[in-house]
C-alpha positions, 0 to 999 in steps of 0.5 A, spaced: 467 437 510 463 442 515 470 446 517 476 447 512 480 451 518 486 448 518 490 451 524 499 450 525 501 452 531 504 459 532 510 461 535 512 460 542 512 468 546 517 465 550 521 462 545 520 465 538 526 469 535 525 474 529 530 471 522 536 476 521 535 482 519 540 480 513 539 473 511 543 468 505 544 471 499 539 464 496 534 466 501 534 473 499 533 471 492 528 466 494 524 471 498 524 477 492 517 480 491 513 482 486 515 490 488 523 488 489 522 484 482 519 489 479 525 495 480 530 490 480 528 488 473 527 496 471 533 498 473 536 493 469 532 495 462 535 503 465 542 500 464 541 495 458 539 501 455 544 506 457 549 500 455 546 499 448 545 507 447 553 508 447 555 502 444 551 503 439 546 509 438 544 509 431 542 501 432 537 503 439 535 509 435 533 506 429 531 500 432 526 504 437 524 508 430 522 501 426 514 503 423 509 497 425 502 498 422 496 495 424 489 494 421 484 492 418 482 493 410 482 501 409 482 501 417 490 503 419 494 505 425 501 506 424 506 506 430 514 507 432 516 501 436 517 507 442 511 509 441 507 502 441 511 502 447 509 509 450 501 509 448 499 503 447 503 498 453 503 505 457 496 505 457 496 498 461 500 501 466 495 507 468 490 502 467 494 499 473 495 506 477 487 507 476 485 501 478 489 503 485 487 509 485 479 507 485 481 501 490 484 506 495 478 511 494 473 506 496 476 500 501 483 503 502 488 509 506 484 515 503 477 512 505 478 515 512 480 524 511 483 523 518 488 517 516 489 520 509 490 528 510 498 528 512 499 524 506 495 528 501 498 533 504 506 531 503 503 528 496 500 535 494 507 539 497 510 534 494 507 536 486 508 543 488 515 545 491 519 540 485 515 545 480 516 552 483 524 549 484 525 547 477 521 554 473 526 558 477 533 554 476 530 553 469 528 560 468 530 563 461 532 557 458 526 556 453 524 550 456 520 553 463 514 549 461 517 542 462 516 543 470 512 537 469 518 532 469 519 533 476 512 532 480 512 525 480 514 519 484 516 512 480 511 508 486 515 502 483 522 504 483 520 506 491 516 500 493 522 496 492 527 500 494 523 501 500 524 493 501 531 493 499 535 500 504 528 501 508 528 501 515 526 496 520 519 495 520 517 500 514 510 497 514 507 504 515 512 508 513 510 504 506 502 505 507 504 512 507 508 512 501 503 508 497 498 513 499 502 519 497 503 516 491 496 515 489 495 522 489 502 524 486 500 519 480 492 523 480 497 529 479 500 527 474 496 524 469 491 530 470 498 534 469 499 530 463 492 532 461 491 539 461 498 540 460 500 536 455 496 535 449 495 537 443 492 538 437 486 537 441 479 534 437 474 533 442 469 529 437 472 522 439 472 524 445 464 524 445 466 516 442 470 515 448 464 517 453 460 513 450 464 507 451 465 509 458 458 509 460 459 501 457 464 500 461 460 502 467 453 498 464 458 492 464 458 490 471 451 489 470 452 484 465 451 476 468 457 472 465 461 474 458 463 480 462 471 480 460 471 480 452 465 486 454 471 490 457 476 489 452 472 490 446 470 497 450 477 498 452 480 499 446 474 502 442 475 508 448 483 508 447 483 509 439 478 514 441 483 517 446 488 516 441 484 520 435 482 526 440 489 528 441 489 527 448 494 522 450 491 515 449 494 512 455 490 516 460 485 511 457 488 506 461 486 511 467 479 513 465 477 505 464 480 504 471 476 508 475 469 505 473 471 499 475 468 496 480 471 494 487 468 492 493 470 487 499 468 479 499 461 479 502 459 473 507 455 470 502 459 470 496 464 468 501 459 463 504 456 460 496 464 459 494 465 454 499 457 451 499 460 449 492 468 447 493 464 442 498 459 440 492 465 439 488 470 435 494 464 431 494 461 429 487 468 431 483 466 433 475 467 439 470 460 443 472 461 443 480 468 446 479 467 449 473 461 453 478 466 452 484 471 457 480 466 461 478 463 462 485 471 463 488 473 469 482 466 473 483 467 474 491 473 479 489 470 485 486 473 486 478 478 491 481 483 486 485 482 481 480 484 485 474 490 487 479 492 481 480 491 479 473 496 485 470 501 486 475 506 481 473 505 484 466 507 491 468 513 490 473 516 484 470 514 486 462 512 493 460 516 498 465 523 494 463 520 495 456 519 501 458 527 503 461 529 499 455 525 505 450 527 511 454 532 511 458 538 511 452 541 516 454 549 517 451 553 518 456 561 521 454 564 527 456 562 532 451 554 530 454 556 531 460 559 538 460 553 540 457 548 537 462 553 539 468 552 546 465 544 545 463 540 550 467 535 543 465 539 538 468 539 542 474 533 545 475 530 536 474 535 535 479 533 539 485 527 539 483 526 532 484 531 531 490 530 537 494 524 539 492 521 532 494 525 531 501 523 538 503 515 538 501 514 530 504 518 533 510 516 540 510 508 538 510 509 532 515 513 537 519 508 542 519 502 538 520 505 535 527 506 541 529 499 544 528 496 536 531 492 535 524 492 528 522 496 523 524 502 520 522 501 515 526 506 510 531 513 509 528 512 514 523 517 519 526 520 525 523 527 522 521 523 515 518 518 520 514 525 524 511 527 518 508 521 517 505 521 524 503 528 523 499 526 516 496 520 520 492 526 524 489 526 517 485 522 520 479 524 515 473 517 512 470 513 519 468 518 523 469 521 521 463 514 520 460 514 527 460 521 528 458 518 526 451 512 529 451 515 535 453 521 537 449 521 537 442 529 537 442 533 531 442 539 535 445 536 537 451 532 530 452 538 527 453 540 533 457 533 532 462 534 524 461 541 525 465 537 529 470 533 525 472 537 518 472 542 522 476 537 524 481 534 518 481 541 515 484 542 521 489 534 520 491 535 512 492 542 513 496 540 519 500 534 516 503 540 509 504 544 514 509 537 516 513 534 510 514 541 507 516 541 513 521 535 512 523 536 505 524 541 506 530 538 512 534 532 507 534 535 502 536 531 495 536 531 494 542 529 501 544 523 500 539 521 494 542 521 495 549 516 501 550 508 501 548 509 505 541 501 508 542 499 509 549 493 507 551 487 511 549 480 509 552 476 513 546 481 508 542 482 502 545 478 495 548 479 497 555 477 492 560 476 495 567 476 501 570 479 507 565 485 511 569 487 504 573 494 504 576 495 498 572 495 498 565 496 490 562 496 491 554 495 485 551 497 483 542 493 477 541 490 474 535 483 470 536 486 463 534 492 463 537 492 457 542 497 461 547 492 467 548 487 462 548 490 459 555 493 467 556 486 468 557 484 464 564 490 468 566 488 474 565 482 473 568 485 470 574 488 477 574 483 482 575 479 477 579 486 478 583 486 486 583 480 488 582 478 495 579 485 497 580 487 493 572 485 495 566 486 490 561 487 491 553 487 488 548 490 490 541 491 485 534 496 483 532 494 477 527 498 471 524 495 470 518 501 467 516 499 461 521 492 462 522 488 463 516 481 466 520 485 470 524 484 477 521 476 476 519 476 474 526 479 481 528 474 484 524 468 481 527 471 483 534 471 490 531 465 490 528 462 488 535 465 493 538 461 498 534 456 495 537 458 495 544 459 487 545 468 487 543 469 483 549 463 478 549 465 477 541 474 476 544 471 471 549 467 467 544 472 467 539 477 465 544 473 459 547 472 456 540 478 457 535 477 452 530 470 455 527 471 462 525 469 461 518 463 466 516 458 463 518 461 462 524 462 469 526 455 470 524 452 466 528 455 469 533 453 476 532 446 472 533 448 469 540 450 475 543 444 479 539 447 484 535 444 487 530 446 481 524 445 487 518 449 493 521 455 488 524 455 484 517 455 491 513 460 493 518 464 486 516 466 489 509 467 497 513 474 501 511 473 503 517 473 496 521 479 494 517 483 500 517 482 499 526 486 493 525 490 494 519 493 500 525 495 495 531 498 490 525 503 496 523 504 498 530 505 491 533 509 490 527 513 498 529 515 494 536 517 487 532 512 484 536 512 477 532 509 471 537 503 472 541 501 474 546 505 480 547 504 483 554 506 490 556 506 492 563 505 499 566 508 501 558 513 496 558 514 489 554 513 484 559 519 478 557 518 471 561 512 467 564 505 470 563 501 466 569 498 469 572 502 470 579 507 473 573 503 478 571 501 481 578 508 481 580 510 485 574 503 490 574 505 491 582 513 492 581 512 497 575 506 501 578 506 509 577 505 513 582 498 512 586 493 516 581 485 518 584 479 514 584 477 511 577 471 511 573 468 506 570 469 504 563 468 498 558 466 491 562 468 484 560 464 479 560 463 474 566 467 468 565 464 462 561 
């Protein structure tokens, strides 16, 4: 079969109709996702823990101190079940946030320091301000040197409470936070390194480094490469583990050499050559080849994701709960913590000290114009942010036990951050709540969020135009296929007086291909050709597959190694994935969606409807234009 795109008929502009904001209780439950799954379940192992605590705590305690050896002849290693679960399943969940840290390095949010400078900045504000707070609160106390449980977010317990209270269209406010939290989480685990280990030996560490350089080497290896990577993993985390640096920072150390890069034409190109093979000779060979050939477009990295993700959510961190939050709540603990210089100093260390430095950098960076926040990012949805980082529950109590010997006052830092991690979760409630009614949606939905930027934007037509028709589309979407003869018919109509552009917004929910095909626009307009590359994909949607796209950088004489190099860019990807946030920012959920001169068009878009609304909502008259980009003579 020579195309496998298969494309469903995306929903009608003129009829479409987002779902409720609050669906059924069944579908909700239906549509609970990884991230929401995964805090729902922790919270449950928060409160079976704090229930088994005080119904029962010498069970829990003894329960959790039970000693298990494990080894081989005179070779033994003897762990608690708390310290099985903090050191050794642990590690897997840093291997985890490595394996996210070096992704986002390599293809994601902080590839570009233009996109990733506001949220390293609220993340580095948001590790500093939390400390300063809590070693002043906690001043005299003995326990000053435990400033460390205050500098973390728990990035799943924020993920799904973002999903659960956050505010309508969170998606860049989410992208925000998750590269907030990656630096957070480089804080803390080098925090957790150069803070809290002792009895350090480094002659293990010299093992370790050896099996490090063979975990770099292994990606090398043809075939087999996965019993290779175990066997390592854990020679390097017993080294860790005999070095007296916590052996969970073994985890992180692995992850950050494993391999991550974006599927290639090839791969892709060779994956399907042998699904075809298959369809047409089915026998164990092909699909085994097939399946390969599939497994090994996508790099290590996003495979072992996948891969350990359900375990860590939906496993090791309610086990983890389980193991640390059973705390003893009765009236003598809760005097005693209400009078604790280190339950308070926790407390505004985590709920103030996160909201003012998230807030407080954002704020500063804004008004200084360095970064970019980005459209629908404003002050008010980046408070709630701020106050959602107030949650700090996973590391914070991680480094509740490494750093406080006493149990007394464990139980008294493992109240603070319980409590704060209630007062951050409804804090940021009360704010998106506010948020969502001076943002309206209507409001939200009817203004172009980005002007127009001719350094930015695909414009068709003269530059500065006194009519501005903005366009999000998506390149196999039959609507903005038949949408283009009427833009056509438009310019043909008004000359250098309009000036078209485009934007993505694609539904890949329907539309398998849509956003490669956006991708490759863009990778064409590094190269000067986005309207001839929008104009071939419109005319003819149903071949969009990578052999397609590259065909068609020949036609058009692109440089076919730069725009295949480009493909797989963080920069051609981020370009999209900007349009897609701000599209999703306006509840733009049908294409195309027009704006009109900034405001949303609602009706007919033939083209005598698209004039009469360019005409009846022009600006005022504005000088002569200059020429911009050009589109194109219609094929």
């Amino acid at each position: 079969m020579a195309n496998l795109t298969i494309i469903e008929r995306s929903p009608d502009p003129e009829t479409h109709q987002p779902g409720p904001r609050w669906p059924s209780i069944a579908v909700w439950i239906r549509s609970l996702g990884e991230s929401r799954l995964g805090a729902l379940l922790l919270l449950l192992g928060t409160v079976a823990a704090i229930v088994w605590a005080n119904v029962s705590y010498e069970s829990y305690a003894e329960f959790w101190e039970t000693h298990l050896n494990i080894g081989v002849g005179d070779f033994q290693v003897e762990f608690t079940l708390h310290a099985l679960v903090n050191d050794a399943l642990m590690a897997i969940f840093f291997f985890t946030v490595g394996l996210e840290v070096r992704r986002e390095f390599a293809i994601g949010e902080l590839t570009s320091w233009s996109r990733a400078m506001v949220p390293v900045a609220a993340a580095v504000a948001g590790l500093v301000v939390p400390a300063v707070l809590y070693v002043l609160i906690a001043r005299g106390s003995g326990w000053e040197h435990a400033w460390g449980v205050v500098i973390s977010t728990d990035t799943a317990f924020v993920v799904g409470a973002l999903a659960l209270i956050g505010p309508r269209a969170p998606g860049r406010l989410r992208v925000f936070l998750l590269a907030l939290a990656v630096v957070d989480d480089i804080g803390a685990l080098t925090i957790i390194a150069l803070v809290y280990t002792e009895n350090f030996d480094p002659l293990p560490l010299v093992i370790a480094a050896v099996g490090l350089v063979g975990v770099y080497l292994t990606r090398y290896v043809p075939s087999g490469r996965g019993p290779i990577y175990a066997t390592l993993s854990i020679i390097v985390w017993l080294a860790f583990l005999a070095s007296g640096v916590h052996p969970t920072l073994a985890g992180v150390a692995i992850a950050l050499l494993v391999p991550v890069y974006r599927p290639s034409r090839r791969d892709v190109e060779h994956a399907l050559t042998l699904a075809r093979t298959f369809r047409q000779s089915p026998n164990s060979d092909y699909a085994r080849a097939a399946a390969n050939s599939l497994r090994e477009s996508i790099s290590i990295n996003e495979r072992l994701q996948s891969a350990y993700a359900p375990y860590v959510a939906y496993v090791i961190l309610p086990l983890f709960a389980l193991a640390n939050a059973g705390v003893q709540i009765n009236a003598e603990i809760l005097a005693a913590a209400a009078g604790s210089a280190i339950t308070w100093g926790i407390i505004v260390g985590l709920v103030v000290g996160k909201f003012i430095g998230v807030l407080g950098s954002g704020t500063v960076m804004r008004v200084l114009r360095i970064g970019d926040l980005g459209p629908g990012l404003t002050l008010d949805r980046l408070a709630g942010g701020g106050a959602l980082c107030g949650i700090g529950f996973t590391i914070s109590l991680f480094i509740v036990d490494l750093a406080i010997e006493d149990p007394g006052v464990q139980n008294e830092a493992r109240v603070g951050v319980l409590t704060a991690s209630v007062i951050a979760f409804a804090l940021a409630a009360v704010i998106f709540k506010i948020s969502d009614r001076v943002h309206p949606a209507k409001e939200a939905g009817t203004t172009l969020l980005r002007p127009v930027d001719p350094a930015r934007d695909h414009v068709y037509g003269p530059v500065d135009a006194p009519y501005t028709l903005v366009e999000y589309g998506d390149f196999q979407c039959g609507f903005c296929s038949k949408a283009s003869g009427a833009i056509q018919e438009v310019h043909r109509e008004l000359g250098d007086r309009l000036r078209y552009v485009w934007r993505h917004a694609p539904l890949d929910r329907y539309h398998p291909n849509a956003v490669a095909a956006a991708e490759a626009s863009e990778a064409a307009a590094l190269q000067g050709e986005f309207f001839a590359m929008e104009r071939s994909l419109l005319l003819d949607q149903e071949n969009q597959l990578p052999s397609d796209i590259v065909r068609r950088a020949v036609e058009l004489g692109l440089d076919v190694d730069r725009f295949e190099r480009d493909l797989t860019s963080p920069e051609v990807a981020g370009r999209v994935r900007d349009d897609v946030l701000d599209a999703e920012a306006m509840e733009v959920t049908a294409v195309p969606t027009f704006f009109v001169n900034g405001r949303r068009h609602t009706g007919p878009y033939d083209a005598q409807s698209l004039i009469h609304a360019l005409e009846t909502t022009a600006p005022a008259p504005t000088p002569a234009p200059t020429s911009g980009e050009r589109a194109p003579e219609e094929a």
